[in-house]
C-alpha positions in Angstrom: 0.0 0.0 0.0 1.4 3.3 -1.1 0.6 5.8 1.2 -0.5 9.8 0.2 2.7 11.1 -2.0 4.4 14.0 -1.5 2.4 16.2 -4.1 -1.0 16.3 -2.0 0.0 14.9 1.6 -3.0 14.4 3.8 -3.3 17.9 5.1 -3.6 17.4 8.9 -6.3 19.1 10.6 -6.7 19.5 14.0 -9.3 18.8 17.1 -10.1 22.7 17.8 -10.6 22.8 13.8 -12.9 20.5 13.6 -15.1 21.7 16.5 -14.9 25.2 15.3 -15.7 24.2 11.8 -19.3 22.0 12.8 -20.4 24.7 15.0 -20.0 27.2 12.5 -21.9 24.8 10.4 -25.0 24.4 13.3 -24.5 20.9 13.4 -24.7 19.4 17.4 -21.8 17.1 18.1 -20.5 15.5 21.4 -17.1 14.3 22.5 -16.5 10.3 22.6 -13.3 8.7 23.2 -11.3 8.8 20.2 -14.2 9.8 17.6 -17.3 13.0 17.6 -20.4 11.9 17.3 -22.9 13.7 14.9 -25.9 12.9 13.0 -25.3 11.7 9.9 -25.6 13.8 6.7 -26.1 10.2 4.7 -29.1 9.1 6.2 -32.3 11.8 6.1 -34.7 11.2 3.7 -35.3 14.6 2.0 -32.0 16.6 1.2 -34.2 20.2 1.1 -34.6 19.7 5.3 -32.4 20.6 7.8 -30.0 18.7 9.7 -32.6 17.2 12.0 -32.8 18.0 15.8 -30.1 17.3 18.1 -32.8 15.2 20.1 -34.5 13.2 17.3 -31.4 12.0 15.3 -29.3 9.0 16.0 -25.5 10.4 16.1 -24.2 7.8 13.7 -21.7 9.4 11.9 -18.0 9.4 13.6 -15.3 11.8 13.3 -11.6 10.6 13.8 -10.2 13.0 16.8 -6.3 12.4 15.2 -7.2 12.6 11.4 -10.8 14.0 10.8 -11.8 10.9 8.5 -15.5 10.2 8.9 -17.4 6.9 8.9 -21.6 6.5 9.3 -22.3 3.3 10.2 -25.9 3.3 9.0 -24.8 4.0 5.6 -21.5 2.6 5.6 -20.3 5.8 3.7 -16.7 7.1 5.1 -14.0 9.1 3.4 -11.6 12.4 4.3 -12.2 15.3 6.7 -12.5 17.1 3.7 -15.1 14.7 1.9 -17.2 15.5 5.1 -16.8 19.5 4.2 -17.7 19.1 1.0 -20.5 17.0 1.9 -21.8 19.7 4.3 -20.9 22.4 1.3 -23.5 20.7 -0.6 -26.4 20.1 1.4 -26.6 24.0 2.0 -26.7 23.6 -2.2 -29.8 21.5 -1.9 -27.9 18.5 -3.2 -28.5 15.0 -2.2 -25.3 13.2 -0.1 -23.9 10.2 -2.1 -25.1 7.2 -0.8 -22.4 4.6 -0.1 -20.5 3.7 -3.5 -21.0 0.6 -4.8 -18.1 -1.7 -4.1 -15.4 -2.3 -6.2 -14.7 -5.3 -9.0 -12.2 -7.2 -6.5 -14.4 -6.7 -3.4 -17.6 -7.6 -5.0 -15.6 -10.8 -6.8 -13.6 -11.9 -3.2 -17.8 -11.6 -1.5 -19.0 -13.5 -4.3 -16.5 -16.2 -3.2 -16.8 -15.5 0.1 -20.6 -16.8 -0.3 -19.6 -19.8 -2.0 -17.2 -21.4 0.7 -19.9 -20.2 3.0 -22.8 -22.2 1.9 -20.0 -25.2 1.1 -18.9 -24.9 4.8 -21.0 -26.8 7.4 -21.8 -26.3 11.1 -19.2 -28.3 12.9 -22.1 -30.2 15.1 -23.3 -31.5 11.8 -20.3 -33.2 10.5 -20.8 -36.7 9.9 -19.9 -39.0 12.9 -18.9 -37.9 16.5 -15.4 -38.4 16.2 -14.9 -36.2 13.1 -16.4 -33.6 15.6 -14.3 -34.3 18.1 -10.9 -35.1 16.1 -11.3 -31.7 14.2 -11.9 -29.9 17.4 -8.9 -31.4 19.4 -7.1 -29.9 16.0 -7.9 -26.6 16.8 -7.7 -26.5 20.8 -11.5 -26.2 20.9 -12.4 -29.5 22.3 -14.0 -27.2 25.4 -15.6 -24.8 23.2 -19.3 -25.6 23.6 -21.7 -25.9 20.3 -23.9 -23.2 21.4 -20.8 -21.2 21.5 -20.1 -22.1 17.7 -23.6 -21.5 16.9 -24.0 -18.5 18.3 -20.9 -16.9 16.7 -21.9 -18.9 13.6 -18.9 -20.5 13.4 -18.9 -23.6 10.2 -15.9 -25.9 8.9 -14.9 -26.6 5.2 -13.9 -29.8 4.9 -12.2 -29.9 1.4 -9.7 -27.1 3.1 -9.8 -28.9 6.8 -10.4 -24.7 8.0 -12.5 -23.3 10.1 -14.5 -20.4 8.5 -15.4 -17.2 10.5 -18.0 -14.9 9.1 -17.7 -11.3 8.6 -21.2 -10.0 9.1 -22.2 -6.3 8.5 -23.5 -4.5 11.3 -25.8 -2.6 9.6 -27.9 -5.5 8.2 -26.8 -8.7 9.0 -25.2 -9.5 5.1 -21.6 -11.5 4.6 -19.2 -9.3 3.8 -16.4 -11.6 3.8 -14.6 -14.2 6.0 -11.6 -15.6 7.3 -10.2 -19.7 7.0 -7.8 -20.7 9.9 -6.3 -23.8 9.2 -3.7 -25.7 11.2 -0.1 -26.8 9.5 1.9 -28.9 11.5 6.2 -28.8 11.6 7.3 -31.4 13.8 5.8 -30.9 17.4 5.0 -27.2 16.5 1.7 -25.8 15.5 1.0 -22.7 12.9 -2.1 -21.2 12.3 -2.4 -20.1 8.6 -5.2 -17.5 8.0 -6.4 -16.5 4.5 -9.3 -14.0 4.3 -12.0 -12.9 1.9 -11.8 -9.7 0.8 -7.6 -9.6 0.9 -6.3 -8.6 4.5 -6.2 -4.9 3.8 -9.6 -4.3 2.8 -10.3 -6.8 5.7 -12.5 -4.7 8.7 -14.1 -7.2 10.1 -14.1 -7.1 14.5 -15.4 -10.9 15.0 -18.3 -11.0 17.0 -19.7 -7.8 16.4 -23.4 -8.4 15.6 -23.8 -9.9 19.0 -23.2 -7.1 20.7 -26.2 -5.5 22.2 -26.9 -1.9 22.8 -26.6 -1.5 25.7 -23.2 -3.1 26.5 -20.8 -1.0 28.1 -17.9 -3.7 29.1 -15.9 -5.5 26.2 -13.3 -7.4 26.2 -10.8 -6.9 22.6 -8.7 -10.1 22.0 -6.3 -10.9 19.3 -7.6 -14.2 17.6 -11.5 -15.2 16.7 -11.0 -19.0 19.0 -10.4 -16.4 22.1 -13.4 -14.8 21.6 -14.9 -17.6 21.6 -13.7 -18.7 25.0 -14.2 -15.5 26.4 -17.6 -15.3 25.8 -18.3 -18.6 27.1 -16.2 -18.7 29.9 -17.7 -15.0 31.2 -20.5 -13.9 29.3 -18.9 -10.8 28.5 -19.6 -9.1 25.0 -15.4 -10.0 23.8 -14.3 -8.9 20.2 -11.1 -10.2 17.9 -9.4 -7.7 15.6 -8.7 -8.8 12.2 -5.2 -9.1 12.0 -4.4 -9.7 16.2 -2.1 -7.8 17.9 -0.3 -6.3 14.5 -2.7 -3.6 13.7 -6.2 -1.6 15.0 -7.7 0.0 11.6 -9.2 3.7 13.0 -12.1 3.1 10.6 -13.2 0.3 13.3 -12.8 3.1 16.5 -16.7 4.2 15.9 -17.7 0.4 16.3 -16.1 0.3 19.5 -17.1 3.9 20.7 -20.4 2.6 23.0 -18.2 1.0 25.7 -17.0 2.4 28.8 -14.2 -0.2 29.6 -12.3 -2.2 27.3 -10.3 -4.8 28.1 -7.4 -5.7 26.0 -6.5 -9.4 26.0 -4.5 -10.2 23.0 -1.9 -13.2 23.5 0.5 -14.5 25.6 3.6 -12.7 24.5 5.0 -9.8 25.0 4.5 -8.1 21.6 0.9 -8.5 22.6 1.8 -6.7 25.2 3.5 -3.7 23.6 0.4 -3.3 20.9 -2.2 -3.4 23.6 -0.4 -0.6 25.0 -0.4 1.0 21.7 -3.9 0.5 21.1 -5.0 1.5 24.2 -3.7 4.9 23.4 -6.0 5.4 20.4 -9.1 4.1 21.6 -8.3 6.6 25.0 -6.5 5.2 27.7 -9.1 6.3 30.5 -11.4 3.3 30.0 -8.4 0.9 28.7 -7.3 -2.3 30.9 -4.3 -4.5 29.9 -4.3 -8.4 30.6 -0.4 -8.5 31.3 0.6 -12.1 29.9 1.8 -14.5 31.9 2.2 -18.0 33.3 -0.8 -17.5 34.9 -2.6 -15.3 32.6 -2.0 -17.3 29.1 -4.2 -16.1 26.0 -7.8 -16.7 26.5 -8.1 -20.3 24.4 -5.5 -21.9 26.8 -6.4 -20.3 30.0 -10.0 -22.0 29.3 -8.5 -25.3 28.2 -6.3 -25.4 31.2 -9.2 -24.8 33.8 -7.8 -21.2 35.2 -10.9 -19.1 36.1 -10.9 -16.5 33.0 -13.2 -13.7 35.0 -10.3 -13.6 38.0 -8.3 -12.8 35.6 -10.6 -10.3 33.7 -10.8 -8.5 37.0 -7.4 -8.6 37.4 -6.4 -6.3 34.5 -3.9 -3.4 34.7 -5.6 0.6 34.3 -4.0 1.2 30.8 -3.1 4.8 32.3 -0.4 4.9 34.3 0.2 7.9 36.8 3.0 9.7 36.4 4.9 8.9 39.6 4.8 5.8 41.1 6.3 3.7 43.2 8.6 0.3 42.9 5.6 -1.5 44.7 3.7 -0.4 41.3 6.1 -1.8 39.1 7.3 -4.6 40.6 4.9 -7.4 38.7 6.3 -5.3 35.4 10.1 -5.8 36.3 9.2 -9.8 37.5 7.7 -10.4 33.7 10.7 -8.6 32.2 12.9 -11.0 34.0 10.8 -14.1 33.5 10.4 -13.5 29.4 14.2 -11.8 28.8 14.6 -13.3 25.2 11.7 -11.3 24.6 12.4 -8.1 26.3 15.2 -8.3 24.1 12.7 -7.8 20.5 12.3 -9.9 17.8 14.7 -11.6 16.5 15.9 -12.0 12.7 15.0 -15.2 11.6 17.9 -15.1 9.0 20.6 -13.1 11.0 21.9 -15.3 13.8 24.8 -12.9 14.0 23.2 -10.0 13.5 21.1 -11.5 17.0 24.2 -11.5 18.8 24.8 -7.9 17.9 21.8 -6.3 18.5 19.6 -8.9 20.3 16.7 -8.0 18.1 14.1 -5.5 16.9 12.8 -3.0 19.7 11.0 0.3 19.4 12.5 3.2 20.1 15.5 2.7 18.8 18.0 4.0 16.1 20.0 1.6 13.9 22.5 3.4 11.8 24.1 1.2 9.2 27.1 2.7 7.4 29.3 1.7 4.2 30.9 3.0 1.1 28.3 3.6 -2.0 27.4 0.0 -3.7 28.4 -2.2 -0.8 25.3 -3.4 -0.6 23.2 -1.3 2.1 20.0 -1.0 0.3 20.2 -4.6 -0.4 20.8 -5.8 2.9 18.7 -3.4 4.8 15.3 -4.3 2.7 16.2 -8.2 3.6 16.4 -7.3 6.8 13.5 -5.0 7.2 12.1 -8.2 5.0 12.6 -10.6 7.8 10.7 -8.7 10.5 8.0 -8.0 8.3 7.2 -11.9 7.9 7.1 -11.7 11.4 3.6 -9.1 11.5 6.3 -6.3 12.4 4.6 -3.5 10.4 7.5 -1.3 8.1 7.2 1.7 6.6 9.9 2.0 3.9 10.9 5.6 3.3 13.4 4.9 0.1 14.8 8.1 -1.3 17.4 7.1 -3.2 15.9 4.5 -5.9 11.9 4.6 -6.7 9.7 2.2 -5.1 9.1 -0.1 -7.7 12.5 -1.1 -7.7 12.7 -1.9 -4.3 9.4 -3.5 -4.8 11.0 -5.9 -7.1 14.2 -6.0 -5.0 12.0 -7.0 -2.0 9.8 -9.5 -3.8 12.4 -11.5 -5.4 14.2 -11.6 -1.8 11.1 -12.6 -0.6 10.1 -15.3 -3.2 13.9 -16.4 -2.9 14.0 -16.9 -6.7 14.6 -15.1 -9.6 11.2 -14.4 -11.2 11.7 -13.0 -14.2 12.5 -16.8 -15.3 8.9 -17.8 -13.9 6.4 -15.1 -15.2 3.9 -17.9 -14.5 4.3 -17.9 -10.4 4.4 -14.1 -10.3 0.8 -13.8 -9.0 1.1 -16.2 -6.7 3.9 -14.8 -4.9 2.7 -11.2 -5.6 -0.5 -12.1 -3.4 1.5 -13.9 -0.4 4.0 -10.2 -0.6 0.4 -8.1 -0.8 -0.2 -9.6 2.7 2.6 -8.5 4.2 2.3 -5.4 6.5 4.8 -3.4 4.9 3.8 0.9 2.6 5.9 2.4 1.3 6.6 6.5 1.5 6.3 8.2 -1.9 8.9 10.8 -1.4 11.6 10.8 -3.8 14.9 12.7 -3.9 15.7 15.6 -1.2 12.4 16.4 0.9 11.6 18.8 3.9 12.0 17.0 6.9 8.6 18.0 8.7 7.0 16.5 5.2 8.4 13.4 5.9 7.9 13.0 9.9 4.1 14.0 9.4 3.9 11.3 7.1 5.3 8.8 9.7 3.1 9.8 12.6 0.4 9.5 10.4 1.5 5.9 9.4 2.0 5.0 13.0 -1.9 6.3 13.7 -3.1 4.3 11.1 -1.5 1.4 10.4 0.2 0.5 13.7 3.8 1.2 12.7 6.9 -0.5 14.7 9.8 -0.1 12.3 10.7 2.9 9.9 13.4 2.3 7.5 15.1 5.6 6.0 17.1 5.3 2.7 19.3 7.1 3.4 20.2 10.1 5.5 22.0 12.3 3.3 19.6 12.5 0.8 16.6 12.8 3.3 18.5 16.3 4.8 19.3 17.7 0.9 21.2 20.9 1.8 18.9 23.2 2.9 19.0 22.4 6.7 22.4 23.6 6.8 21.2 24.8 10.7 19.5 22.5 12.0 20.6 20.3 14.1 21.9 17.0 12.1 
């Protein structure tokens, strides 16, 4: 995914802006936690009337605090702080809103398919014989996972594929939108999870579980994988979530979905990356009515604390207030220092797969820090660095490239043939398939090329990191990201 280039960067607007600008307009708003909530100009009937009442009208449209993008989920219709002003700018011109496009080719194609494997895919209590049932359970880990539980999250199997098949439902009336297939690969004694979804993964905005959420729910509990929702709700009745792609990224289109609750609990795996990104998302969905499931011995993910009998609403009730004072004292942090101790390796980041030595060096990948790699022109820096930024990224770690030396496309193909491990031009014939496995990848790319102003560029970063959940930036390379005209600043 490319994101904005240079010539027409998202301008940024800001919080004060965006009040200012729908009071001017006489249309009511009020605060949530990371979104405003106004009535929507998608849904009246007659375009001639007024924004109805503030007291009569539903406030279903949402509007992103940090970037202004809109989303109405009655209409589904969403686009740019300055979509919604033009929007507005028309209805005082008597013209109808747009109703919500029609979707594109690829979607319309991947829901078509979606509905296919769907109708294929049976319940799994209506598979043949008993022990199919129970063999294909013990498969997943779900051997405890009631039937009502499956039924009610309308969870089926496809047998031809030996994956379970999660629905995406749409909110707003109850139609499949798309769907993800877990199935299980086995290496050795270890166990992988392989997903695929319906549409691809980043058109992909589906939060599990969401039809089942009532009203009136204020608590939620936001996991990291669709089989932990599943034993949440069972074990504790509480209305519980999974995010699309786990603990690698929270879309901010899905914030209005999850504006209605006044605590959130984030429960996303057993690891400490889980760990780091709940922090992280905690911050954009406001850290006031955040709580963090610290993982643990004691406090595996939620699939494995129900299979191994641990009582999952202790736990719930045990979860850390996501914001932290500003002074506090050793007592405070003294379960954070045990688990840095206990999971060391980890502390240390994640590890190159490829790059034992390169381990020994820098233990792994951690935020926060700067790597500065140094060498003579055309010894091989570019090369390296994108197989290296490569081998986290198969990881979930989610890159941003920023290459302003050569154009994207060829680091595209630099990156591609790395990651197919094969020259390709020999195969044309296995380009798509490998094209599609690299499309999944969390990795965008910056569109600057040549010298650029340095603010340019760091707005374009924090707005990465807001949206897509950024951990690694890569910078290619230094001297021709500072050009000549910063001669002051501070290099």
């Amino acid at each position: 995914d490319v994101l904005p280039s240079p010539e027409g960067p998202v301008p940024s607007v800001s919080i004060t802006e965006i009040r200012q600008y729908l009071r001017a307009q006489g249309i009511p708003f009020h605060d949530g936690y990371s979104c405003l909530h106004t009535p929507s100009l998608f849904t009246s009937g007659r375009e001639d009337q007024p924004l109805p009442p503030a007291a009569s009208a539903p406030y279903t449209l949402f509007i992103d605090k940090t970037t202004g993008s809109f989303l109405c989920t009655a209409t589904l219709a969403e686009g740019t702080w300055q979509d919604f002003q033009a929007n507005v700018e028309l209805r005082h011109r008597g013209v109808p809103a747009p109703s919500s496009e029609e979707p594109e080719e690829d979607t319309r194609r991947a829901r078509e398919d979606a509905r296919c494997i769907w109708d294929r895919a049976l319940p799994l209590w209506e598979l043949l014989d008993e022990d199919e049932t129970s063999k294909t359970k013990a498969m997943f880990g779900i051997s405890l996972v009631t039937d009502a539980t499956l039924k009610r999250f309308g969870v089926r199997y496809l047998r031809a594929a030996k994956s379970l098949v999660f629905p995406w439902f749409s909110p707003r009336d109850a139609t499949l939108k798309g769907l993800k297939l877990v199935r299980v690969e086995k290496k050795g004694d270890a166990i992988t999870y392989v997903e695929e979804t319906l549409p691809r993964f980043d058109s992909y905005r589906n939060l599990f579980g969401l039809p089942l959420v009532g009203r009136r729910d204020t608590e939620l509990v936001l996991t990291g994988w669709e089989l932990d929702a599943l034993a949440l709700h069972q074990a504790t009745g509480v209305a519980s979530l999974a995010l699309p792609r786990g603990a690698t990224c929270l879309p901010p289109v899905l914030l209005p979905y999850l504006e209605q609750f006044k605590r959130i609990t984030l429960w996303l795996g057993e690891d400490l990356r889980s760990w780091e990104a709940a922090k992280l998302f905690a911050r954009k969905l406001s850290l006031k009515r955040c709580s963090l499931v610290r993982p643990g011995n004691l406090q595996p993910r939620p699939l494995e604390a129900l299979n191994q009998g641990l009582n999952l609403t202790k736990i719930l009730r045990a979860a850390l207030p996501a914001s932290h004072k500003s002074i506090v004292s050793f007592r405070q942090l003294r379960e954070e220092v045990f688990g840095e101790l206990v999971n060391s390796e980890q502390v240390a980041g994640v590890k190159w797969a490829r790059f034992p030595e390169l381990n020994k060096l820098l233990k792994g990948h951690r935020r926060g820090e700067l790597t500065v790699f140094t060498g003579p022109t055309g010894s091989g820096k570019t090369t390296f660095i994108s197989e290296y930024a490569l081998d986290l990224c198969m990881q979930g770690v989610c890159t941003l490239w920023g290459s302003f030396e050569i154009n994207n496309v060829r680091l595209a193909k630099i990156m591609l043939t790395q990651f197919a491990t094969q020259r390709l031009e020999d195969q044309l014939e296995l380009y798509d398939e490998w094209a599609d496995r690299f499309e999944d990848l969390p990795l965008y790319f910056m569109t600057f090329h040549g010298q650029q102003n340095i603010k340019t560029v760091i707005d374009t970063m924090q707005h990465a990191v807001y949206m897509y959940d950024i951990t690694h930036v890569v910078v290619d390379n230094l001297q021709f990201m500072m050009g000549h005209e910063h001669l002051s600043v501070d290099r």
